[in-house]
Each structure stands twice: as structure tokens, then as C-alpha cells.
N, C-alpha and C positions, 0 to 999 in steps of 0.2 A: 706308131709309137705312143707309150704314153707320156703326159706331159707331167712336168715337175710336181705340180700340186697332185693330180691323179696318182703319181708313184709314190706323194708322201700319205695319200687318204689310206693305199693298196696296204701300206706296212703297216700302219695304224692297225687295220681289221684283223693281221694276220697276227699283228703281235696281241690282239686281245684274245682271239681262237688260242693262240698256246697258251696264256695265261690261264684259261678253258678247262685246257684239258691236263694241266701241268698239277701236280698234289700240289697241298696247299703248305708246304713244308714250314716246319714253326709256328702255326698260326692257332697251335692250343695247347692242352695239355696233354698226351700220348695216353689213350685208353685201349685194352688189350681190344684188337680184331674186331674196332669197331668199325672198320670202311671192308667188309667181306664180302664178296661176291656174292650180287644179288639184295645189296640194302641192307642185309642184315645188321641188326646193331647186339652186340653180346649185352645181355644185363649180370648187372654187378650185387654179388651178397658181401656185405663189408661186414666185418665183427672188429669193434674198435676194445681195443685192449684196456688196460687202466696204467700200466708203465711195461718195457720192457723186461721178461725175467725169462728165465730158464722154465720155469713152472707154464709158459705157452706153450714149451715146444709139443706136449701131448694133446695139446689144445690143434695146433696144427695138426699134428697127426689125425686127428678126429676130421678136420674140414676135409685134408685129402682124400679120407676114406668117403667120405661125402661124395666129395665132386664124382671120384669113379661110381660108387655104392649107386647110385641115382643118376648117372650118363648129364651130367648136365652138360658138359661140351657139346654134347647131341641137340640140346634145348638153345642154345648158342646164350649157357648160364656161366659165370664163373665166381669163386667165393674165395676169401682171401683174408689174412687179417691184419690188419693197420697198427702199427705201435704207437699208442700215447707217447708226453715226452713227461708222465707223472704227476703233469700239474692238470686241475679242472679247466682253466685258462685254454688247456692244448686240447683238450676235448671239447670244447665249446666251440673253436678255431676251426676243428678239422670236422665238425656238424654244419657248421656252416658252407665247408667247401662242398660237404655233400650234397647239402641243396640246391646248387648251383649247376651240378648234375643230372641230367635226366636218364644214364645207364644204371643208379644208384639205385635199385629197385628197395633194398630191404638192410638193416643197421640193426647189428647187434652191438649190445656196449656194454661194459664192469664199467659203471659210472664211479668215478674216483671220488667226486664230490657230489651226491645226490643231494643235497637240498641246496643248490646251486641253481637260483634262480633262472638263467641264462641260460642254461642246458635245458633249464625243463621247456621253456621258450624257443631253442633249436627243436629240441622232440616236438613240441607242437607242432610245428613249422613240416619237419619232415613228416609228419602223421596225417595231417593235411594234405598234403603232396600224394599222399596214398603209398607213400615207402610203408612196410610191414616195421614194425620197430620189434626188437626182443631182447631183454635182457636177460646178460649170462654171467655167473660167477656174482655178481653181487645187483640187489634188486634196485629200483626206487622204494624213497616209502610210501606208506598207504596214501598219499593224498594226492600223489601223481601217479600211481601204479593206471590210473586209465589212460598214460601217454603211452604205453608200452601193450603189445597184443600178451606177450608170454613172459614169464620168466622161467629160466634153463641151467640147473648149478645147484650147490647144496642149502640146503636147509641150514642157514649158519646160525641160528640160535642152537639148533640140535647141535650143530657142533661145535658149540663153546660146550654145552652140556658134556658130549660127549668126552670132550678133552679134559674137564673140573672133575668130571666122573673119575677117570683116568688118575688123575693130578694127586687126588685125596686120597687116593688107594694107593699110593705109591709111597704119599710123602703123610701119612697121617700123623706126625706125630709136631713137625713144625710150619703153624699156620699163621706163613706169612707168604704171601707171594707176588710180581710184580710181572705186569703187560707188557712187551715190546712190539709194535706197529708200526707201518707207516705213516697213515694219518686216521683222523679220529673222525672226520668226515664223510668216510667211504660208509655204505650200509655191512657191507659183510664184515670190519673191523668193531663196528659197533654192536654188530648181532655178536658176533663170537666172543668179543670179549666179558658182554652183558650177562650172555648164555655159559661163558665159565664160572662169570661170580656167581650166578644162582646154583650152579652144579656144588660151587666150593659151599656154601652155604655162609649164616652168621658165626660160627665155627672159625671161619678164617678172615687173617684183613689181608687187604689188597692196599699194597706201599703207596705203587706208582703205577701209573699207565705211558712209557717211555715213546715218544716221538722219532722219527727219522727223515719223515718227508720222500721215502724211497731211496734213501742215500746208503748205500752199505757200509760206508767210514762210518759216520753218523750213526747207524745202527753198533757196529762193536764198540764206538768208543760207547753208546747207551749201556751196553753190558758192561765194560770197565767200570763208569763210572758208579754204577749204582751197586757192583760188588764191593766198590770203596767206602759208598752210602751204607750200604743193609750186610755188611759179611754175614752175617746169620741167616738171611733170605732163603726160606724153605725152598720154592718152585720157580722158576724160572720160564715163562710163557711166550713163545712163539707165535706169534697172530699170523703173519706171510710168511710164505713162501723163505723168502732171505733170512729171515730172521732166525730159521733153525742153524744154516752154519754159525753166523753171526755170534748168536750164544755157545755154541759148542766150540768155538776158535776161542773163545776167551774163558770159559769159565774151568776147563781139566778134565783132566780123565775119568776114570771110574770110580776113582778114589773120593772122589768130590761131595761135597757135603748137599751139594743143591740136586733137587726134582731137577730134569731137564725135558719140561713137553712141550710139544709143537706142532703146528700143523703145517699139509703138507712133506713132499718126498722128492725136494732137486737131486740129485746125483753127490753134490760133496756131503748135504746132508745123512744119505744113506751110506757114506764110506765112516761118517761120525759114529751113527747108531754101530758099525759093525769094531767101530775101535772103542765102543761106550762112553761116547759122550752125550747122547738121546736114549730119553728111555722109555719113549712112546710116543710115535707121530699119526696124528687122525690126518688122512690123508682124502684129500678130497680125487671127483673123476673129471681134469680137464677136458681128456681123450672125450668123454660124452657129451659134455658142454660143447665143444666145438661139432662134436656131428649131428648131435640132435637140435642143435640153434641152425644148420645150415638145414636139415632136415625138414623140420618147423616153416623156416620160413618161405621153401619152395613149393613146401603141403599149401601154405595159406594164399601164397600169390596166384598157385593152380589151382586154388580153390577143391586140394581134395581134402575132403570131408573124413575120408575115412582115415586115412594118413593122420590128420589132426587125433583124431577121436582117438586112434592106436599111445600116440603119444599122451594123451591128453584125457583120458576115458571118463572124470568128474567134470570136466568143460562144459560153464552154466555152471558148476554149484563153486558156492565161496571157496576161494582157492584152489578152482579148477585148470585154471590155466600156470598152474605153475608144476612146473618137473624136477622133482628132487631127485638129483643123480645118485645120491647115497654116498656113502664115507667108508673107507679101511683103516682099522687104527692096530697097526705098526708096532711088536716088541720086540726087544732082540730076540734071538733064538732060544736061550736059556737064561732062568733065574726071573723072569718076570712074574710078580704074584699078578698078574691079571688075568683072568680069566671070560669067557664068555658073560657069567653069572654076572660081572660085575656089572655089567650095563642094562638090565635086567631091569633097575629102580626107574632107567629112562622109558621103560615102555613102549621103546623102538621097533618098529618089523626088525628081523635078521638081515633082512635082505637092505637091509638101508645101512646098518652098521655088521661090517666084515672082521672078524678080528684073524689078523694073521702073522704067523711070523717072519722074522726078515726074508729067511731064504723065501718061505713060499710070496711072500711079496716080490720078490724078484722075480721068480717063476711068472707072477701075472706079466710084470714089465715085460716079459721076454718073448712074452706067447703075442705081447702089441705091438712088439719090435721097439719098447721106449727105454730110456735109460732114468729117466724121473717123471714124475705127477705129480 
């Protein structure tokens, strides 16, 4: 028999062995199929958003087509995209939790606030690390574009161009017109909106440039208020995504005295153009953004060469690593004088600027399975 001390030594051992062999339940943060048969640990593609909106969901559609398009569950890869909560604050916050990570392989991100100290100091940090970084839908500026490998998304000075182009061919006769945005920090709000004032030329003034912080109250009450400020306001400018219903909930039907342009194509804004309350949206390609950033960045972690090059084919020459996904700009079916010709003075390929009408824009949606871009 054994004695008293020996049977409490006995249970001691046995209770450490189940501890052993027992998961470690609660003891982190839940990561997909990271404990898999055989060690495997999956690696993570994250693309961190700049605020939640509708205008992602073609953006996801893109990463899905990713993950199947290139077997990455085969590669034990998965990619996914993170929602901001709108502020730089919450992008700096959830950089930092990536580092803390070692399945974090690669970080795309629409930096909300690019000349945000902090973030550019998290990208260092992850760059170091040897995470791939790439930015999509809107860039850094030049003096940090070397924290980032690529950037993936429109050329947004072309299209502020493209949309002043638009704007002055429509509304040529009253030049006066005013910005609505979210914030004045982000790079792609400052390229587009810069890039319409040179499209509009000294010919026109520009009122106001209206803030919202990403708040869609906040945004219509901006269009209330400044129809109450400017009632003569020739064009009315759309910078996000939101901001085309935004202006088309408040300002009237077709009868309405105001240009109504915008960029971008969410779902309620496309049921406005077809009731005529928009009358031309430069529409940028989420759906690419999301496939060719998750693309991009498993090209460079595997090191193919040729995959880059495909994507990438000026890489090495100044502004080789950047992918302009191109723009569609959007008029109703009938009665728009816009034509091809008009964008002609921008000196754009074709292939970067699409001009099409509702319906056939709908037709693309349909042929990608999406309901907005």
C-alpha cells in the first residue's frame, strides 16, 4: 500500500500530466486553425479598412475571390478585412495589436490619417518585423511611401480630375461649388478633392470644403446647412462613398438647380441616379483593390517574381510599385451631354477611365455578383 505522502506525491504528477495534455482554454486570443494537425500555424493577410461602409463590401468580394483564385487554404494562408472604428486613433490601436502577432504575415491599410505620426511608427515597426505592408484605396505621402511595399487603388488626383472634368461640363454656366468629406487628413480626400479644383479651373470658386468625421447625420445635416448658406450653389461634390446619398436625400429631384457629382456607386446611391438626383458618379474598383492587395502580397511573401512583375510590370522605375485600378464614371441612361470626348483634355488611357451608362453599369455589377462599388 502506498502511504499517505506517497498518494498525495501520486496525484500531484497525474494532475500536472492532464494539465499536459488538456487545451489551454482561454489562455489567448482565438486565431483561425492555428493549433492544426501537425503544427501547422495558418498565416494571416489582414487589410485594415479606414471606417466601416457599404463601398467594402466589393472590396470583400475581391479578397474572396483571392483566397479561392490562389488556393490559399491549401498554403494553410487566410486574408480577411478588419473594420476601422473611423478614427486614426483606432488604426494605430489595432497596428499595434498586429504586432504583437506572429500569424500577421502582411497589412494592408486606407490610412485615414496618413501624416499621423504614430501610424507611421506602427508601419515601421511592422516593416521591420518583415510583415509585407501595402497600401490600398488611399496611399501615404511621399515621404513615408518607403514604409509601404505597394500601393493598390485609384489614382485619386485623376480622379478629382476626372470628376471637375465631369462637374464643368454639366454645370458650365454657375461657378460655384462646394466639397463634402469625411476628413481632410485622409490622402485620397486630399488628392480628389485638389484634383477637382484643378479640373474646375480659376473659372470657378470653391465655397466650402464640408467635414463629417464619417458620420452620415453629420454629413446631411452638411448639405442642409450649406443649401441654407449658398442657395445658388452651382455643384454639389461628393468625395466618399456616403456622401452621394447624403447629398441626394437633401437636395431634390431633377428639377433641382444644383450639379449633383460624386464618387463612387453604394446601392442607395444608384437607386438616386436612377430617380435623378446624381448626375454623374466617377466610380472607383473596390472589387480590385481587395484582390490584387491580397494577390500582391502572397506574390511577395513567396517571393514570385513573376506574379509581382505581372502586376507590377514598371517595378524599379519611379512610380513602379503602384496599381491604378482605373475609374467608371456613371450617367443616367438618357439626356447626359457627357460624352467620351469630354475627358479627352485629361489625357487618360481609356482603359483607366470607362464611361458608362446606368444600366450598363449595372450589367458589370451583375456579371461580379455585387449590388455597389
Amino acid at each position: 500500500m502506498l502511504s499517505g505522502l506517497q498518494l498525495r506525491r501520486e496525484f500531484l504528477i497525474a494532475l500536472g500530466l492532464l494539465a499536459a495534455i488538456l487545451p489551454c482554454a482561454g489562455c489567448g486570443e482565438k486565431t483561425p486553425n492555428n493549433n492544426q494537425a501537425g503544427g501547422a500555424t495558418t498565416k494571416r493577410i489582414v487589410l485594415l479598412n479606414n471606417t466601416e461602409s457599404t463601398f467594402w463590401d466589393a472590396a470583400r468580394a475581391g479578397i474572396k475571390d483571392a483566397v479561392t483564385d490562389l488556393k490559399l487554404a491549401d498554403a494553410n494562408f487566410t486574408a480577411e478585412m478588419d473594420n476601422n472604428d473611423g478614427t486614426g486613433q483606432g488604426q494605430v490601436d489595432r497596428l499595434k495589436k498586429y504586432y504583437t502577432r506572429n500569424d500577421i504575415v502582411a497589412v494592408g491599410i486606407s490610412p485615414i490619417d496618413a501624416g499621423n505620426a504614430s501610424l507611421a511608427e506602427e508601419l515601421e515597426k511592422l516593416k521591420k518585423k518583415g510583415v509585407v505592408i501595402i497600401c490600398f484605396d488611399s496611399d501615404l505621402p511621399k515621404d513615408k511611401q518607403h514604409l509601404r511595399d505597394f500601393y493598390i487603388g485609384t489614382n485619386n488626383v485623376k480622379g478629382g480630375q476626372v470628376l471637375g472634368t465631369a462637374a464643368k461640363n454639366l454645370q458650365p454656366k454657375n461657378n460655384t461649388y462646394v466639397q463634402f468629406v469625411g476628413v481632410d487628413t485622409q490622402q485620397n480626400a486630399v488628392e480628389r478633392m485638389d484634383g477637382f479644383k484643378a479640373a474646375m479651373g480659376d473659372g470657378f470658386q470653391e465655397l466650402e470644403r464640408k467635414l463629417d468625421n464619417s458620420d452620415r447625420k453629420i454629413a446631411r445635416d452638411n448639405v442642409r446647412q450649406v443649401l441654407t448658406k449658398h442657395p445658388d450653389v452651382g455643384v454639389l461634390v461628393g468625395i466618399w462613398s456616403y456622401n452621394a446619398p447624403a447629398i441626394a436625400d437633401e437636395v431634390g429631384g431633377p428639377d433641382r438647380k444644383q450639379t449633383v457629382a460624386t464618387f463612387d456607386a453604394e446601392a442607395n446611391a444608384i437607386t438616386h441616379m436612377q430617380k435623378g438626383n446624381i448626375d454623374v458618379m466617377v466610380v472607383q474598383n473596390p472589387f480590385m483593390m481587395g484582390y490584387l492587395t491580397v494577390k500582391a502580397a502572397y506574390a511577395k511573401l513567396n517571393k514570385d517574381d513573376a506574379t509581382i512583375k505581372e502586376i507590377f510590370p514598371n517595378l524599379g522605375a519611379e512610380g513602379g510599385n503602384i496599381k491604378d485600378t482605373g475609374l467608371k464614371v456613371v450617367i443616367p441612361e438618357k439626356g447626359s451631354p457627357l460624352t467620351a470626348d469630354t475627358f479627352k483634355e485629361l489625357n487618360t488611357p481609356i482603359s483607366q477611365v470607362e464611361l458608362l451608362t446606368l444600366p450598363d453599369f449595372q450589367a458589370w455589377l451583375k456579371k461580379y455578383g455585387l449590388t455597389d462599388s
